[in-house]
C-alpha positions as CSV (number, residue, x, y, z in Angstrom):
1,X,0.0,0.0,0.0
2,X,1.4,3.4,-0.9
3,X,1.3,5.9,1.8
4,X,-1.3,8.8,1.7
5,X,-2.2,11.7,3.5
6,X,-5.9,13.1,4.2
7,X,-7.7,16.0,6.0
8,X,-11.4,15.2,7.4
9,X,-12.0,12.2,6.0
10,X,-12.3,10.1,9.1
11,X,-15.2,11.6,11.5
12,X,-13.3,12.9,14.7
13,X,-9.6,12.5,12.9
14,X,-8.4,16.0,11.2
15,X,-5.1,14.6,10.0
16,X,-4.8,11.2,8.9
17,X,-1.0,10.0,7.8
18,X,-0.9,6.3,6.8
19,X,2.3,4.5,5.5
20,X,3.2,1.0,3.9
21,X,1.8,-1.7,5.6
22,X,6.0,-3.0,5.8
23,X,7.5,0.2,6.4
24,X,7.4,2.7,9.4
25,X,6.5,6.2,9.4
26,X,8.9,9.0,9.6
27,X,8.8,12.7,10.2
28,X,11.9,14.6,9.4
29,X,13.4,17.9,10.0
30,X,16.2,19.4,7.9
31,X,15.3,17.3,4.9
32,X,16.8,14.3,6.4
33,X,16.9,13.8,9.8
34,X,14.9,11.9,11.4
35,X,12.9,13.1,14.5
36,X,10.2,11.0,15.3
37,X,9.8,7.3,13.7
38,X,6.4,5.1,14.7
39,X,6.7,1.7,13.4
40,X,4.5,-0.8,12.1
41,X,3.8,-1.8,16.0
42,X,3.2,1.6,17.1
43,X,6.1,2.2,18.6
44,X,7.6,5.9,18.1
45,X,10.7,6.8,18.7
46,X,11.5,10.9,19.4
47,X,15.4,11.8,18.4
48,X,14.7,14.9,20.2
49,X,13.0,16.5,23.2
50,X,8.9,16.0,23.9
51,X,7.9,18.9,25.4
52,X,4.7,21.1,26.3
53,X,3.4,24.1,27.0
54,X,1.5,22.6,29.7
55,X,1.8,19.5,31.9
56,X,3.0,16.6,29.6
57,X,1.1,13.3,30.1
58,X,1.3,10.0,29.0
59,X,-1.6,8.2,29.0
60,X,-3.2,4.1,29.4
61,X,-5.9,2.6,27.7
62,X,-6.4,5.6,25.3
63,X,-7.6,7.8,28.2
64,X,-6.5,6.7,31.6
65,X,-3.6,9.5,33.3
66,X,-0.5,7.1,33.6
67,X,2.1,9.5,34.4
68,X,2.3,13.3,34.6
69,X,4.7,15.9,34.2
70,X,3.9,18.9,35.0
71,X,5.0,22.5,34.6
72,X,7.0,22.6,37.6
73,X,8.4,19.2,36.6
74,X,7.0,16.9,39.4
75,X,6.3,14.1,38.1
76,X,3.3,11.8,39.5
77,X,2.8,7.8,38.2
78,X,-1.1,7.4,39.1
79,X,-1.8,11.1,39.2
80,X,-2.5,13.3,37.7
81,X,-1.6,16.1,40.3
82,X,2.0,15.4,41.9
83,X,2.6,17.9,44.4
84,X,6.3,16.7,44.9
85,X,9.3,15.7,42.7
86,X,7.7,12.4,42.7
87,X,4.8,11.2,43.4
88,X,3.9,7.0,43.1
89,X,0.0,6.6,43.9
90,X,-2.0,3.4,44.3
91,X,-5.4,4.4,44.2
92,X,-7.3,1.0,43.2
93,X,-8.4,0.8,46.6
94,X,-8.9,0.7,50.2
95,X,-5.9,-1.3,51.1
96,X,-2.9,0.3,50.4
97,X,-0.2,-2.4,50.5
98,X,1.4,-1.6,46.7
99,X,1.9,2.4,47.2
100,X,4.8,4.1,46.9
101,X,4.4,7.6,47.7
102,X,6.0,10.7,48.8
103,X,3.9,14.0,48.8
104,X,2.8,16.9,50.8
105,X,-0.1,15.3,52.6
106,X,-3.5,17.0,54.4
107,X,-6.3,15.1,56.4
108,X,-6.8,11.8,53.6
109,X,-3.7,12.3,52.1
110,X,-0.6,11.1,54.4
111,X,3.0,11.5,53.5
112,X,3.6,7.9,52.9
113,X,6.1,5.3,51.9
114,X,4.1,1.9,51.9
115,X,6.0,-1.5,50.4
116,X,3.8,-4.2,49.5
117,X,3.9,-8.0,49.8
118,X,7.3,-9.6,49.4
119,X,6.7,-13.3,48.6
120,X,9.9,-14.1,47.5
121,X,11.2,-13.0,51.4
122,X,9.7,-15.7,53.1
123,X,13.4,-18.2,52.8
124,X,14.9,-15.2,55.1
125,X,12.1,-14.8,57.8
126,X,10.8,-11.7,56.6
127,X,6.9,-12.2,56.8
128,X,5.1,-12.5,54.0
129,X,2.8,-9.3,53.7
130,X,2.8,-6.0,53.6
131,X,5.3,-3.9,55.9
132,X,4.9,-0.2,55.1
133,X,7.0,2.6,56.7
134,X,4.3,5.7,57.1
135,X,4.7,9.0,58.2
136,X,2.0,11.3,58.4
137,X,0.1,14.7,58.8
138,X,-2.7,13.3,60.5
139,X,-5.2,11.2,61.3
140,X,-5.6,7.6,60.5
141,X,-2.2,5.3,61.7
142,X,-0.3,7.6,64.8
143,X,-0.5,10.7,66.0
144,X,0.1,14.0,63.9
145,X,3.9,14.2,62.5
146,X,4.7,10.7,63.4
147,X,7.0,7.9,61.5
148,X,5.1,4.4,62.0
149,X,7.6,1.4,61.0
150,X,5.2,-1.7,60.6
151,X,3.2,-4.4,59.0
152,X,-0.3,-5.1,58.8
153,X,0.3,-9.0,60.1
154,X,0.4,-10.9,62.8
155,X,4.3,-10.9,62.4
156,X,7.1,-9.1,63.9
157,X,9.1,-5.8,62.8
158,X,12.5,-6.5,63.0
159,X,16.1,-4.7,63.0
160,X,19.3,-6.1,61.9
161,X,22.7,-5.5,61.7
162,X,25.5,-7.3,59.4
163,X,22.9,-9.9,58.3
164,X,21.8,-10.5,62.4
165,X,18.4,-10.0,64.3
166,X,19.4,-7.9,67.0
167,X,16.0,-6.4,67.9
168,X,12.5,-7.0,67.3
169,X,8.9,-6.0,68.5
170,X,6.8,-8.8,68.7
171,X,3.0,-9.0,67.4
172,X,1.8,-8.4,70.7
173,X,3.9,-5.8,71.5
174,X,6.9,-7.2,73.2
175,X,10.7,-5.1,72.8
176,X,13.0,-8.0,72.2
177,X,16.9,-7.1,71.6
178,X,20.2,-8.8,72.3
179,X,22.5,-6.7,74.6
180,X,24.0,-9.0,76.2
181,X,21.3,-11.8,76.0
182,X,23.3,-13.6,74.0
183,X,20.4,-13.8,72.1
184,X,17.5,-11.7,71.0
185,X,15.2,-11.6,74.2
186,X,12.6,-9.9,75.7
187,X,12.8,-6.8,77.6
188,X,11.5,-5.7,81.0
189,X,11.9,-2.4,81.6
190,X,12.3,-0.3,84.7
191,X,8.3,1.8,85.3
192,X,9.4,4.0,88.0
193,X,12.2,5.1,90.0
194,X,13.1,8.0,92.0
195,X,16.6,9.5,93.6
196,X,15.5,11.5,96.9
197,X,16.5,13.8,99.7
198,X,15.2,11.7,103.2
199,X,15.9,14.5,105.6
200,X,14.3,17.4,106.5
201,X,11.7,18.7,103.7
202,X,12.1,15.6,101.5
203,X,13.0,16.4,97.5
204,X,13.5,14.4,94.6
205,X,17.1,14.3,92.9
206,X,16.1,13.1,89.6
207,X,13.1,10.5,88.5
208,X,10.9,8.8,85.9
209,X,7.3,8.5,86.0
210,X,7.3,9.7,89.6
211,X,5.0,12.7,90.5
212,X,5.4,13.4,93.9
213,X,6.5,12.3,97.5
214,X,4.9,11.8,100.9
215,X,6.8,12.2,104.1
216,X,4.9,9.9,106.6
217,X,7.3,10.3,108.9
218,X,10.9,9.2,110.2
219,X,11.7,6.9,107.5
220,X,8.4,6.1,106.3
221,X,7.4,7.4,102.4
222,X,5.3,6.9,100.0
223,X,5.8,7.5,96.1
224,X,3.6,8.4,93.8
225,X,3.5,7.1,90.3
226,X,2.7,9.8,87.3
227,X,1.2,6.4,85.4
228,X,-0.4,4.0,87.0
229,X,1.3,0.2,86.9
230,X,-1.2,-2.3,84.8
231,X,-1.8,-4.2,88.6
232,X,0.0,-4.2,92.0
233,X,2.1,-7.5,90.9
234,X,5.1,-5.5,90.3
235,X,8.6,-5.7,92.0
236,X,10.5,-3.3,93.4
237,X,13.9,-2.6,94.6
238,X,15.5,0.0,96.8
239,X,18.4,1.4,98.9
240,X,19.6,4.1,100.9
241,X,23.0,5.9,101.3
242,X,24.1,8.0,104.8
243,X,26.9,10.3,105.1
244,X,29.9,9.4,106.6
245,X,29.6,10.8,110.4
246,X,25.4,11.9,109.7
247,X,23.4,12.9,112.3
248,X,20.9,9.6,111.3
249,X,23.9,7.1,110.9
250,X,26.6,6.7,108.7
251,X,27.0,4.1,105.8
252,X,24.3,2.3,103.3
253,X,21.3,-0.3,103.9
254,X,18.0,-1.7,101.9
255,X,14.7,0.5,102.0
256,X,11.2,-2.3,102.9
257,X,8.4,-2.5,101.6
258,X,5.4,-1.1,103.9
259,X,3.8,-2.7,106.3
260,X,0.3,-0.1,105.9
261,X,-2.5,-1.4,104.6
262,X,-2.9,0.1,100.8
263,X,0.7,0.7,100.5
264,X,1.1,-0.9,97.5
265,X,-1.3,-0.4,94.7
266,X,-1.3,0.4,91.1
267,X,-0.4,4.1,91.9
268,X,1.8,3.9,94.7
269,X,3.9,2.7,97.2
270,X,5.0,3.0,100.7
271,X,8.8,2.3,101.3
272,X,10.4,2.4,104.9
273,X,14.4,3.6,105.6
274,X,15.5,1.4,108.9
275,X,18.9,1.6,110.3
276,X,21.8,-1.6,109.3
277,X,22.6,-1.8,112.9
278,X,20.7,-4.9,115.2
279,X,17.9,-2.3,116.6
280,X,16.8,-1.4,113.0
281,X,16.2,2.2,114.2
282,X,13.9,4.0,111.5
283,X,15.6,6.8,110.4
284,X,15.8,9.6,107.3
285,X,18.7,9.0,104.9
286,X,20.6,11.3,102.9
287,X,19.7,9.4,99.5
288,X,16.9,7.3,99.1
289,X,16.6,5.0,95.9
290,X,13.8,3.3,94.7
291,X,12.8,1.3,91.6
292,X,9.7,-0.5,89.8
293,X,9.6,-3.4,87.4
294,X,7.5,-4.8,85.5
């Protein structure tokens, strides 16, 4: 078939080019060079720059936006409005376990970095669905600003180092890590603990999730947890120092538990200071330690 060229013959086509059936189609500058070429399988090839007055986009399926370009070259791939340099977007629906994204997010729109299944994983441990790292504006996973590392299984996160688990958080919440372990373990970690004053007005030194003290009297306090413990099943551990030559005795020794009903709830708890010596002699130390686990 010879090639021909035709204006308005074909409803809804104004320019119409067709070449041989065998050959491809050229379009030439300069008499001879060759800037585009779209072969017999529709396949063009541009031997210069596509550009646009406007966004440039490259479309699916005749219609559908597949990527976008636009005048202040961000490009989006499943948008048609990228607000950053790039912008991957999954939009098929509600899950969102295949997105790649990062863009300047509002209420529905997080700043988000999701990776999706990873079949091929399973040989090394790493589960087998979708872990996403997502950091937000608001709403939805977290709190406003925050980085959630995590996976939408009943499966761990984990953290490793030179091809080694050293750390992982469990499904139901659990911080494992080796430091020491020998192994990777789980975690208890210290609830409360306070560094006081015993004598005189009583002050804290320095303290975690401790609110406030109560002198009950000569070596008798009570310390008051900013959060409550989960139940009263808790241990504790404690111990005082004295100054050498001290008015209350000299030297170190263990701080009780109380012996008052109710001093030892979720909230609180009641310590006694009693001198080292045979009369256990209550007394107010320099430095009072105490700490919860749990």
């Amino acid at each position: 078939m010879a090639s021909t060229i035709s204006a308005g013959t074909t409803t809804g086509t104004a320019i119409a080019i067709a070449g041989d059936t065998s050959g491809s189609l050229q379009l030439q500058t300069n008499g001879t060079t060759t800037a585009v070429t779209i072969s017999t399988a529709q396949d063009a090839t541009f031997a210069g720059k596509v550009t646009s007055a406007g966004a440039l986009t490259l479309a699916s399926n005749g219609t559908t936006t597949a990527v976008t370009i636009d005048t202040s070259q961000n490009v989006g791939i499943g948008t048609s409005s990228p607000q950053n340099p790039l912008t991957l977007q999954d939009i098929g629906g509600a899950t969102f376990n295949r997105d790649v994204s990062i863009r300047n997010g509002d209420a529905t729109n997080f700043h988000r970095l999701t990776l999706g299944y990873n079949a091929g994983a399973l040989a090394s441990g790493v589960p087998t669905s979708a872990q996403f790292l997502l950091a937000e504006k608001g709403g939805g996973y977290g709190t406003n600003g925050g980085l959630v590392v995590g996976n939408s299984d009943n499966a761990p996160v984990m953290f490793t180092t030179n091809g080694t688990e050293q750390a992982r958080i469990t499904a139901a919440g659990l911080l494992q890590f080796n430091s020491g372990y020998g192994s990777v373990a789980t975690a208890y970690g210290c609830r409360a603990w306070v560094n006081f004053n015993g004598t005189g007005t009583i002050a804290i030194r320095a303290s975690a999730n401790v609110s406030s003290l109560t002198d009950n009297g000569t070596g008798d306090y009570t310390v008051n947890f900013t959060t409550a413990m989960v139940d009263a099943n808790y241990a504790f551990a404690g111990g005082y120092l004295q100054d050498v030559g001290g008015a209350n005795g000299t030297g170190n020794g263990a701080v009780s538990g109380s012996r008052f009903t109710g001093g030892y709830t979720t909230s609180l708890i009641r310590v006694a200071t009693r001198g080292n010596d045979a009369s256990g002699t209550a007394l107010d130390p320099l430095t009072v330690t105490v700490a919860i686990f749990r």
